[in-house]
C-alpha positions in Angstrom: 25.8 -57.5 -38.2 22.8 -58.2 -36.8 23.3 -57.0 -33.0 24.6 -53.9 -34.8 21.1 -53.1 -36.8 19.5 -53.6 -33.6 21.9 -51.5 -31.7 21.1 -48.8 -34.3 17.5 -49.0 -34.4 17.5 -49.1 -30.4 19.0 -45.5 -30.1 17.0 -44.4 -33.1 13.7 -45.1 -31.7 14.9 -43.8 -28.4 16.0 -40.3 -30.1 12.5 -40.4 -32.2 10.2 -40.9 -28.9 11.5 -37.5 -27.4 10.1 -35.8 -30.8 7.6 -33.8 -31.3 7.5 -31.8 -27.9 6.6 -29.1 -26.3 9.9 -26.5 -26.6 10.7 -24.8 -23.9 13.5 -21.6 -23.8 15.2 -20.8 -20.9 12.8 -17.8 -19.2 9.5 -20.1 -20.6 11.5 -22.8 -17.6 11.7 -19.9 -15.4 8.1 -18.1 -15.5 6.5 -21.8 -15.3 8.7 -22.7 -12.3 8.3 -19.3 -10.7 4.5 -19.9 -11.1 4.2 -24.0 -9.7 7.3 -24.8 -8.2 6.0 -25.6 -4.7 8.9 -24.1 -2.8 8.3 -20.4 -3.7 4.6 -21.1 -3.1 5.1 -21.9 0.1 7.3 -18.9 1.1 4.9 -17.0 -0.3 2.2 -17.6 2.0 5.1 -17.5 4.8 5.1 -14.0 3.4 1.6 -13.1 3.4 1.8 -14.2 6.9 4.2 -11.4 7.6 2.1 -8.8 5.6 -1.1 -10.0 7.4 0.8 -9.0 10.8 2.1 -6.1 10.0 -0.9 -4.1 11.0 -1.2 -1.6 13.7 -3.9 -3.4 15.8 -1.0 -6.0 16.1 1.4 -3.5 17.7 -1.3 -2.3 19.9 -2.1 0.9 18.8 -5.7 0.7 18.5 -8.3 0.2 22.0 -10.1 -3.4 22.1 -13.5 -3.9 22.7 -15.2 -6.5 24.2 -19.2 -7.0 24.7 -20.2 -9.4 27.4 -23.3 -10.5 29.4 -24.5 -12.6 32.0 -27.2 -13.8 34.4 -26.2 -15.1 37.9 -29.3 -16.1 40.7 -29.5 -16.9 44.6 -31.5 -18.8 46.7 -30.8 -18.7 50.2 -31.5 -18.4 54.1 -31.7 -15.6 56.4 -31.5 -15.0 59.9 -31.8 -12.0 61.9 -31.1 -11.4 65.9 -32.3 -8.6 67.1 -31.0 -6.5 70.2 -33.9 -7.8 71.9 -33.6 -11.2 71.9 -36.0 -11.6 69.1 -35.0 -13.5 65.8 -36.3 -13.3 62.7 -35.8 -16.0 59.7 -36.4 -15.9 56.3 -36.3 -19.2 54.0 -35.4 -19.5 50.4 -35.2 -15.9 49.3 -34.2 -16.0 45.6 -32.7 -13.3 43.9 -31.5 -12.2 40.5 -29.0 -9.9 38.4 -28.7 -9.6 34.7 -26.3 -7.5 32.7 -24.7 -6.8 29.5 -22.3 -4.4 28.2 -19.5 -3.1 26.2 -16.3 -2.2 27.4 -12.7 -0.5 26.1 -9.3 -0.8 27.6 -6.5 1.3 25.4 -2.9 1.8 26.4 -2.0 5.1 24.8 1.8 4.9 25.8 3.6 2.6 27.5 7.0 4.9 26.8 7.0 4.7 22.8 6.6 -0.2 23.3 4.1 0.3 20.8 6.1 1.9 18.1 8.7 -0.1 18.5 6.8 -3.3 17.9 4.7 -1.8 15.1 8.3 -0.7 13.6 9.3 -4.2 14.0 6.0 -5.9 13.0 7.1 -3.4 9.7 10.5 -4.7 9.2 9.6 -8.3 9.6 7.4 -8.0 6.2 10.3 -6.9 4.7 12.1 -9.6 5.8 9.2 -11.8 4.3 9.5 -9.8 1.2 13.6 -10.7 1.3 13.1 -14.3 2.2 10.9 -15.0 -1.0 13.2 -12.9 -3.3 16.5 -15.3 -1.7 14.5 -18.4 -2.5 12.9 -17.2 -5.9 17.1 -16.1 -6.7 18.2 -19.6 -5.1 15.5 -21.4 -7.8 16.4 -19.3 -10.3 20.0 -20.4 -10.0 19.5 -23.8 -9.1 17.1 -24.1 -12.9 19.3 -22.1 -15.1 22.4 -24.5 -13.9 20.1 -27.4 -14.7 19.1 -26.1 -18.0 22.3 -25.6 -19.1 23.3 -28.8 -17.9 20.4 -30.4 -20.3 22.3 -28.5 -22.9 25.6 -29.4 -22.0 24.1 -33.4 -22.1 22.7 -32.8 -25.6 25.8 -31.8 -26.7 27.7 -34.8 -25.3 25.2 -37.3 -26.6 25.2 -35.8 -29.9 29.5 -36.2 -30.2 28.9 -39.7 -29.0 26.3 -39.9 -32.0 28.9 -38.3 -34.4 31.9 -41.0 -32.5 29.5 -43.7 -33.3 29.2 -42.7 -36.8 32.7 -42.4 -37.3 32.9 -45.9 -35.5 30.2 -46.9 -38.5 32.1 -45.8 -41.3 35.4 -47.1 -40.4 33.3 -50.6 -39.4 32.1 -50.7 -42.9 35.5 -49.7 -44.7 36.6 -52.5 -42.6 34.0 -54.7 -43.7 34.6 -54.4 -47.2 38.8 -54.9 -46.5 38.1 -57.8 -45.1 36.0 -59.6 -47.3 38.5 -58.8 -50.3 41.2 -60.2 -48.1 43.1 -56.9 -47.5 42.3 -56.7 -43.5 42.7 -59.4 -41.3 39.8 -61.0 -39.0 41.4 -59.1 -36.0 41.0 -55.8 -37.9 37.2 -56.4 -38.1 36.5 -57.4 -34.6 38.8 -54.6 -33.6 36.6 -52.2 -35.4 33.3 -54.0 -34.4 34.4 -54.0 -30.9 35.0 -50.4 -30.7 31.7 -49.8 -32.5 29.7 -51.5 -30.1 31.4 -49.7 -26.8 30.6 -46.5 -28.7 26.8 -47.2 -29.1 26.9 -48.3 -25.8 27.8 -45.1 -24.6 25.1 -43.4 -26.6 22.7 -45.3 -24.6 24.0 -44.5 -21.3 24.3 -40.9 -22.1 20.6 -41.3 -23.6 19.7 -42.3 -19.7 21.5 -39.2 -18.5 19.7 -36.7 -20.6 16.4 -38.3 -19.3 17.4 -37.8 -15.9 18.5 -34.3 -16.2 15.4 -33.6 -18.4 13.2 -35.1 -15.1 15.2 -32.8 -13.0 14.2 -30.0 -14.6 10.4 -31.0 -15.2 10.6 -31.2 -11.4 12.3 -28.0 -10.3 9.1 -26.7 -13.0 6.5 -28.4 -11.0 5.2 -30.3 -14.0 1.9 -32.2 -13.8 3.7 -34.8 -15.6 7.4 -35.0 -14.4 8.2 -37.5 -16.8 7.1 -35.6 -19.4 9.8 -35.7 -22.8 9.8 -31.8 -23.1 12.3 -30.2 -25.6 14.7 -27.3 -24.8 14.9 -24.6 -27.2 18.6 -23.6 -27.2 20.8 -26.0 -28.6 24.5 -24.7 -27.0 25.9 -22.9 -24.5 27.7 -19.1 -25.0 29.0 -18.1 -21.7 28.9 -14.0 -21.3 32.6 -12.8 -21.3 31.9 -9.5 -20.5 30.5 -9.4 -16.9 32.7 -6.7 -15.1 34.2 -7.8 -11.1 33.5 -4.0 -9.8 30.6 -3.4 -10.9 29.4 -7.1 -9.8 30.8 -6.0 -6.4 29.1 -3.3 -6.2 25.9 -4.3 -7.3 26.2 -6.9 -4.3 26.7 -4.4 -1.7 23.8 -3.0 -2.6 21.5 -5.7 -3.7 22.9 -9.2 -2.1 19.9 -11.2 -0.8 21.8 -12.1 2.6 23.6 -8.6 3.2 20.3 -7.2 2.8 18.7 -9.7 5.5 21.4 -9.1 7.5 21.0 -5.5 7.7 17.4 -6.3 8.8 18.4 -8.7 11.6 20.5 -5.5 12.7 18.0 -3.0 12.4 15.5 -6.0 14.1 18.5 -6.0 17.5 18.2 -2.2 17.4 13.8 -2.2 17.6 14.3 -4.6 20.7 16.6 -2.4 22.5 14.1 0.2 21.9 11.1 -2.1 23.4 13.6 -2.5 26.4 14.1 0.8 27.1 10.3 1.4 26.9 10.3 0.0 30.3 12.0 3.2 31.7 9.0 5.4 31.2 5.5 4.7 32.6 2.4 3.6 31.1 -1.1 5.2 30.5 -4.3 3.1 29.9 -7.9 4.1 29.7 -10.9 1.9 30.2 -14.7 2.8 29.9 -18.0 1.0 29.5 -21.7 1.0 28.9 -23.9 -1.4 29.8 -27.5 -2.6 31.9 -27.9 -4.1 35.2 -31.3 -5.8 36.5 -31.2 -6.6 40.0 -34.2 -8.5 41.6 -35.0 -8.9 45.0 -37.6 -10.9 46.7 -37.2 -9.1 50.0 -36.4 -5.9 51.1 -38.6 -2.7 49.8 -37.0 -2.9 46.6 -38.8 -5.8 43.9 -36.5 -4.1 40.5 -33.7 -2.0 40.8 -32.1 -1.1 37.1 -29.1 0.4 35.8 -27.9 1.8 32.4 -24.6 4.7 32.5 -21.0 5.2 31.3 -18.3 3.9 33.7 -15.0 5.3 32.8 -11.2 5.6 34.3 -7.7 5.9 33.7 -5.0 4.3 35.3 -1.2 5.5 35.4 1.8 3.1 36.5 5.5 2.8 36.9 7.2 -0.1 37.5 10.2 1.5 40.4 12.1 -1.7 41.0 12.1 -5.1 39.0 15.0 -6.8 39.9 17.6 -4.9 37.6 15.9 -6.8 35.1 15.4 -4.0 32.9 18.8 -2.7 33.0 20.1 -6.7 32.3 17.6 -6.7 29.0 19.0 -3.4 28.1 22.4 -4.4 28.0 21.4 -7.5 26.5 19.8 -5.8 23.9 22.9 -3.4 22.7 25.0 -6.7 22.9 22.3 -7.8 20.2 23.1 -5.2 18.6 27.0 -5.1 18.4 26.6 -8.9 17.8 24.6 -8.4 14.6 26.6 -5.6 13.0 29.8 -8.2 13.6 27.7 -10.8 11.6 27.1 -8.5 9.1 30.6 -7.6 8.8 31.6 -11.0 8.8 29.3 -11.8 6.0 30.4 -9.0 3.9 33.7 -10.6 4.0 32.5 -13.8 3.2 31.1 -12.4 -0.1 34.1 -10.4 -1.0 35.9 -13.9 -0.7 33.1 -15.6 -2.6 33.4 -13.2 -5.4 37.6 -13.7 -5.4 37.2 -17.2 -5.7 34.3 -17.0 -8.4 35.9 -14.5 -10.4 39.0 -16.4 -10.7 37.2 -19.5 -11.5 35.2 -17.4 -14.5 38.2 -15.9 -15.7 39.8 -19.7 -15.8 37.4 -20.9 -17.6 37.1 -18.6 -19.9 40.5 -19.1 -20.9 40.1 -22.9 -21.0 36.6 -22.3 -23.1 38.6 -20.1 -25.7 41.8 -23.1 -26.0 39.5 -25.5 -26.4 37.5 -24.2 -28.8 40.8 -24.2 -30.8 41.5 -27.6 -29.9 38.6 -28.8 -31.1 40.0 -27.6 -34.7 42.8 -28.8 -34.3 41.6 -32.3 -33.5 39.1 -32.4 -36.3 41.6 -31.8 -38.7 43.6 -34.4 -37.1 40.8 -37.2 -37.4 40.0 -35.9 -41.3 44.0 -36.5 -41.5 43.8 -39.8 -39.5 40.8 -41.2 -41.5 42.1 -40.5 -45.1 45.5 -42.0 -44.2 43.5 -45.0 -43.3 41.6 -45.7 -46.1 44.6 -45.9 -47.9 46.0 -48.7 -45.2 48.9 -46.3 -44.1 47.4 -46.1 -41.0 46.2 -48.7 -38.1 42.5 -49.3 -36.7 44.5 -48.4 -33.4 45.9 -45.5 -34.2 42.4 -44.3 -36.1 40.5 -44.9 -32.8 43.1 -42.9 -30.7 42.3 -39.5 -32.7 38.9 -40.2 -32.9 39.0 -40.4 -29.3 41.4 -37.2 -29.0 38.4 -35.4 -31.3 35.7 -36.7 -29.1 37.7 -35.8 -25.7 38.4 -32.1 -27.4 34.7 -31.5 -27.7 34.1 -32.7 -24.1 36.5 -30.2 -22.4 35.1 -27.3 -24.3 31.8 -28.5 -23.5 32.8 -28.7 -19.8 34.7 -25.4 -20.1 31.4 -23.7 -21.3 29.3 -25.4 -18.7 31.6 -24.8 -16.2 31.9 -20.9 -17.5 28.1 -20.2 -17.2 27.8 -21.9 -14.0 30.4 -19.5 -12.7 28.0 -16.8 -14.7 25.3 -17.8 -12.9 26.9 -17.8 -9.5 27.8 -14.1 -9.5 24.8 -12.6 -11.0 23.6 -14.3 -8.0 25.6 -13.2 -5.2 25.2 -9.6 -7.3 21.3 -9.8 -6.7 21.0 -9.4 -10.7 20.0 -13.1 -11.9 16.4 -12.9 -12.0 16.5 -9.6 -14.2 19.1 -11.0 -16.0 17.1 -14.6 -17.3 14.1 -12.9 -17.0 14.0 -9.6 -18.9 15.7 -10.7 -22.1 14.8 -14.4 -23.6 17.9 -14.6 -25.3 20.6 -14.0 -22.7 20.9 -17.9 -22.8 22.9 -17.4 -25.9 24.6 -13.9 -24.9 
């Protein structure tokens, strides 16, 4: 009796410490994850990164200019021979320049390189801009499954609460046959033994609710990842009415990795423009203004100074390299031939994905609605079982085997749910549609 009490009051004052917390809904998880998790922080300064490059100084469009000065000094020695035979020598004559300036250098074509990088400095932002929406859709995913999986632990630990009342009541029904003589002593430990494996199980699944609930403070980026915070939503309703063509549609247009792949594609075609830049010649200008001081301590000039505009303009063509260029260039279309086969083969890929995952919804949504019946039926089984029981027509044994049958019905249709909205999940995200979906409505959770 007395391990029993304390078995009771243990899982009570577990269940009371988790009271009186902060409740969270599903897109309150979402917004605070989307705004600390460190993951998406960090991919978005990788794409700031991209934004910041994507200018056209980068590319090259614009001239550079550079201002520079210097002061350089001689001393040396001289000696003169004259026709004559006569030499003349002059020791440690020092003499001195000074000069500063500014200068340009532009390339103003170099057969359209220029536009071609600033294309592909373009396209590489919106790569950046795809890269953060994949990893915001992949957290998005990855915290709704483990929200629902909080849930779907909640639920179990609260039929392994109702088991272990039902293990209780037929404990003390026990109790009281036995001590007027009408149950024997291997009734009661019978009873007490299956009472004490069911509040064991409580406790073990009280461990796995606090490890799910840690998950998810830490895919949340919680100050305090330990922190006992309540979920709002109390069950799982998966959404039967998601529709395959329009799902395959919408990923054909708006799939993360289709959408990336396209890039890489259009990224193959920008390089085999750059290469075939090398087929036309190049233009640059240069000019500059600056000072010279020159001093001289021989000669009839002490000072000679110079301020002006130097300016020029220089036209090339490279005429023979090798073959390299023709080599890039058919490098280059491979590049491109390779990445429209990728693309190809990914589109496949998700057409498979979506096969698989639509059958595996469908499934489940079948098993969700039979065991949702079965649930019913095993309830009214166990009210059957139990009343039969208190009037000794039927055995502790035979008791424990439908409580069991009522506890295992309410497991599969929790599994089936679970299992249903994790299949949910999966194609709103191959679709491109989960993060509108959690995001814009606060109750889709209970669609």
């Amino acid at each position: 009796m007395n391990k029993r009490i304390y078995l009771v009051l243990a899982i009570g004052l577990i269940s009371f410490s988790v009271q009186a917390q902060e409740v969270f809904s599903l897109k309150d998880c979402i917004e605070k994850g989307l705004e600390r998790n460190y993951s998406i922080r960090i991919i978005r300064n990788e794409q700031q990164i991209s934004e910041n490059n994507a200018i056209p100084g980068n590319a090259g469009y614009l001239p550079t200019f550079d201002l520079s000065g210097g002061f350089n000094g001689t001393i040396y020695d001289t000696t003169n021979e004259l026709r004559d035979g006569e030499t003349s020598k002059t020791t440690g004559v020092h003499s001195e320049t000074a000069n500063v300036g500014v200068n340009m250098n532009w390339t103003i074509f170099d057969g359209f390189g220029i536009q071609a990088t600033y294309e592909r400095l373009k396209e590489l932002e919106r790569m950046g801009e795809l890269n953060t929406r994949m990893t915001i859709e992949d957290f998005v995913a990855q915290l709704s499954a483990e929200y629902f999986n909080l849930i779907r632990q909640n639920t179990r630990l609260n039929n392994l609460r109702a088991s272990l009342e039902l293990s209780r009541e037929r404990l003390r029904i026990v109790e009281q046959s036995y001590y007027i003589g009408s149950m024997s002593r291997l009734d009661l430990q019978q009873a007490q033994v299956d009472f004490n494996a069911d509040s064991s199980n409580v406790l073990n699944q009280l461990e796995m609710v606090h490890r799910t609930r840690i998950s998810l403070n830490e895919l949340m980026a919680l100050d305090n990842v330990e922190d006992q915070i309540q979920i709002r939503d109390t069950a799982i309703y998966p959404n039967s009415f998601l529709d395959e063509v329009d799902i395959w549609r919408n990923t054909l247009a708006a799939n993360s990795s289709l959408l990336l792949a396209q890039k890489n594609k259009t990224l193959s075609e920008l390089d085999y423009k750059k290469a075939k830049s090398r087929n036309y010649p190049y233009v640059r200008l240069n000019a500059g203004y600056g000072y010279t001081a020159n001093w001289y301590e021989v000669g009839t000039t002490e000072l000679q100074k110079r301020l002006g505009l130097n300016y020029g303009v220089s036209v090339g063509f490279t005429l023979f390299d090798g073959l390299n260029r023709k080599r890039e260039q058919r490098n280059a279309r491979l590049q491109i031939e390779n990445k429209n086969l990728q693309t190809q083969e990914l589109e496949l890929a998700l057409r498979a994905d979506l096969s698989t995952l639509w059958m595996a919804y469908k499934n489940n949504l079948g098993l969700w609605a039979l065991e949702k019946e079965n649930v019913v039926v095993a309830q009214e089984y166990y009210n059957v079982a139990i009343d039969r029981y208190r009037l000794r027509e039927l055995s502790g044994i035979e008791l424990r085997e439908a409580q069991n049958k009522l506890l295992d019905a309410e497991e599969r249709r929790s599994i089936a749910e679970y299992n249903t909205k994790l299949c949910e999940i999966s194609l709103l995200q191959l679709s491109g549609q989960i993060v509108s979906y959690f995001t814009s409505n606060p109750e889709r959770v209970s669609d």
